[in-house]
N, C-alpha and C positions, 0 to 999 in steps of 0.2 A: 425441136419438133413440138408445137403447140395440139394441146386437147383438144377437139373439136367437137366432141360427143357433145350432145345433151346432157348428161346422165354423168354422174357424181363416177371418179375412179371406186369409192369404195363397193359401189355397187357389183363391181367384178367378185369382193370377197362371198357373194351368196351364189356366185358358180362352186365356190369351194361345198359348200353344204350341200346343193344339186346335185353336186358331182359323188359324194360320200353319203347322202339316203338316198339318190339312184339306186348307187352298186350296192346297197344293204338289201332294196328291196328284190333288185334283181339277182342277189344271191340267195334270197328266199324261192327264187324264181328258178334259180337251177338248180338248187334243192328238191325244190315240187317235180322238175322236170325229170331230171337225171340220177338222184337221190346225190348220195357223197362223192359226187366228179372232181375231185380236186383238180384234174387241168381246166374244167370250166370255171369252178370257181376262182383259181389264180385268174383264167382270162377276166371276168369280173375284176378281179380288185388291183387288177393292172392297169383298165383301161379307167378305175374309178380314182384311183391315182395318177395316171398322166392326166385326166378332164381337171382333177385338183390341182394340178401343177402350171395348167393352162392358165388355169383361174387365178391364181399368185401371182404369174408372172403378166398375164393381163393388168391385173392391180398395180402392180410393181412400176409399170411401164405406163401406167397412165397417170400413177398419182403423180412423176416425175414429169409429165408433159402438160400435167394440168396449172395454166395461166388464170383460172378464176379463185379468189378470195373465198374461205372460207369461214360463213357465217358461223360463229358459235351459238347462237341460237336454234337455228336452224339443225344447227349439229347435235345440241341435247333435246329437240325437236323429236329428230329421227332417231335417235337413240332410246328414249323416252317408249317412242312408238315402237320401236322393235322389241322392246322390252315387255311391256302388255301384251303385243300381239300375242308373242310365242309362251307366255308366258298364261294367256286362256285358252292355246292352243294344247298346252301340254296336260295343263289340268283338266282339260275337256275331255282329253286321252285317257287320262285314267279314271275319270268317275267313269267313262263307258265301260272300262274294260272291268273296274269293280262292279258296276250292277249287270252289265252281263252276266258276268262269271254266277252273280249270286241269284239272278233269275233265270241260269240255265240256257241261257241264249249266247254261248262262248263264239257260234259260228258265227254272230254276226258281229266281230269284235273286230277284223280286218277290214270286212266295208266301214264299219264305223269311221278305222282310224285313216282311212283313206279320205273318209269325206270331210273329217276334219281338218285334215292335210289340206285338202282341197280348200275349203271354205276359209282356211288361214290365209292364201295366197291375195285373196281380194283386198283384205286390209293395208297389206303389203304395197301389193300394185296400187293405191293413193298414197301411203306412207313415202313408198320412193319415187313415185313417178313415173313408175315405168309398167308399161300397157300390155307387155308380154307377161306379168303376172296374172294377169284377169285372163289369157290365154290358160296360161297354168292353172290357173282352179277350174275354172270351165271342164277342161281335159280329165281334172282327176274326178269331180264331182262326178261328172258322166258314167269314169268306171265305177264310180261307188255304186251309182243307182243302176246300173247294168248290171254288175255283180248281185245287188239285193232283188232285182227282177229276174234273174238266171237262179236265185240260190243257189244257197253254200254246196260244193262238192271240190272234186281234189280239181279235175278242170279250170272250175270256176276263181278259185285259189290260185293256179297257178298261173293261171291266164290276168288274173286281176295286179298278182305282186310282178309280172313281165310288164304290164302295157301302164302301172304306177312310177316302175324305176325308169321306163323305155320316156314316159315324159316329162320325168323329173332329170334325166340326162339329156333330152334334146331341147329342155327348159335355158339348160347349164350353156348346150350349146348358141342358141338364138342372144342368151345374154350378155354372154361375151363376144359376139358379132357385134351388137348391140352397141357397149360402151368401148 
């Protein structure tokens, strides 16, 4: 059976990640909801584990059918780029959450990291090519800036870490339709 995708098998491996800060945010989410539901939260990190396992064996099963040549170029290209990205994404994370904390503004630490989550996926979506990332920032940007137009409350919290992980799992899913 030949690939026929557009889209690189490795690309399935960033369902693994969608599928694992999904279910992190959406067990912040049942958290906010239900407080310590341990049946909810198992159903979280059941369903964040079979999307991961989807995602493996997506991979598994593509990189085995895939007939195109793999430029090494192009390969420490996109490695290179993955590596930047996430890497001013993460430091991005924490200057906010240090000058928050130190200018008393702690509540707006979650929109923060949301919108930087958000605004990471763009570079992404040219990095690999694939147009359902520019979907994905759009989506989280919006709850950023909904949540900072609603301000902070336990609601607003918990509505924000539900409808973060709810599109960073339906992200996971499109992408592995996808490739």
């Amino acid at each position: 059976m030949s690939y026929t995708s557009t889209h690189h098998p490795g690309l399935a491996l960033g369902g693994v990640f969608l599928a694992l800060f999904g279910g992190t945010w959406l067990a912040g989410a049942s958290y906010q909801y239900a407080g310590p539901s341990v049946p909810l939260l198992a159903a979280v990190v059941l369903l964040s584990l079979l999307l991961a396992g989807w995602a493996v064996r997506t991979f598994r099963a593509r990189r085995r059918g895939c007939t195109a040549p793999q430029d090494p170029a192009v390969r420490q290209r996109v490695r290179r780029g993955l590596i930047a990205v996430n890497a001013v994404q993460w430091t991005s994370i924490g200057v906010a959450i240090v000058l928050l904390n130190a200018t008393g503004h702690a509540g707006w630490i979650m929109p923060c990291v949301v919108l930087v989550v958000g605004i990471h996926f763009f570079p992404l979506g040219r990095l690999f090519r694939y147009r359902g990332y520019y979907v994905t920032a759009a989506a989280l940007v919006l709850v950023a800036l909904l949540y900072m137009a609603a301000g902070a409350g336990p609601q607003a919290a918990a509505l924000t870490l539900f409808a973060t992980g709810a599109i960073l799992w339906a992200s996971a899913v499109a992408l592995l339709r996808a490739v």
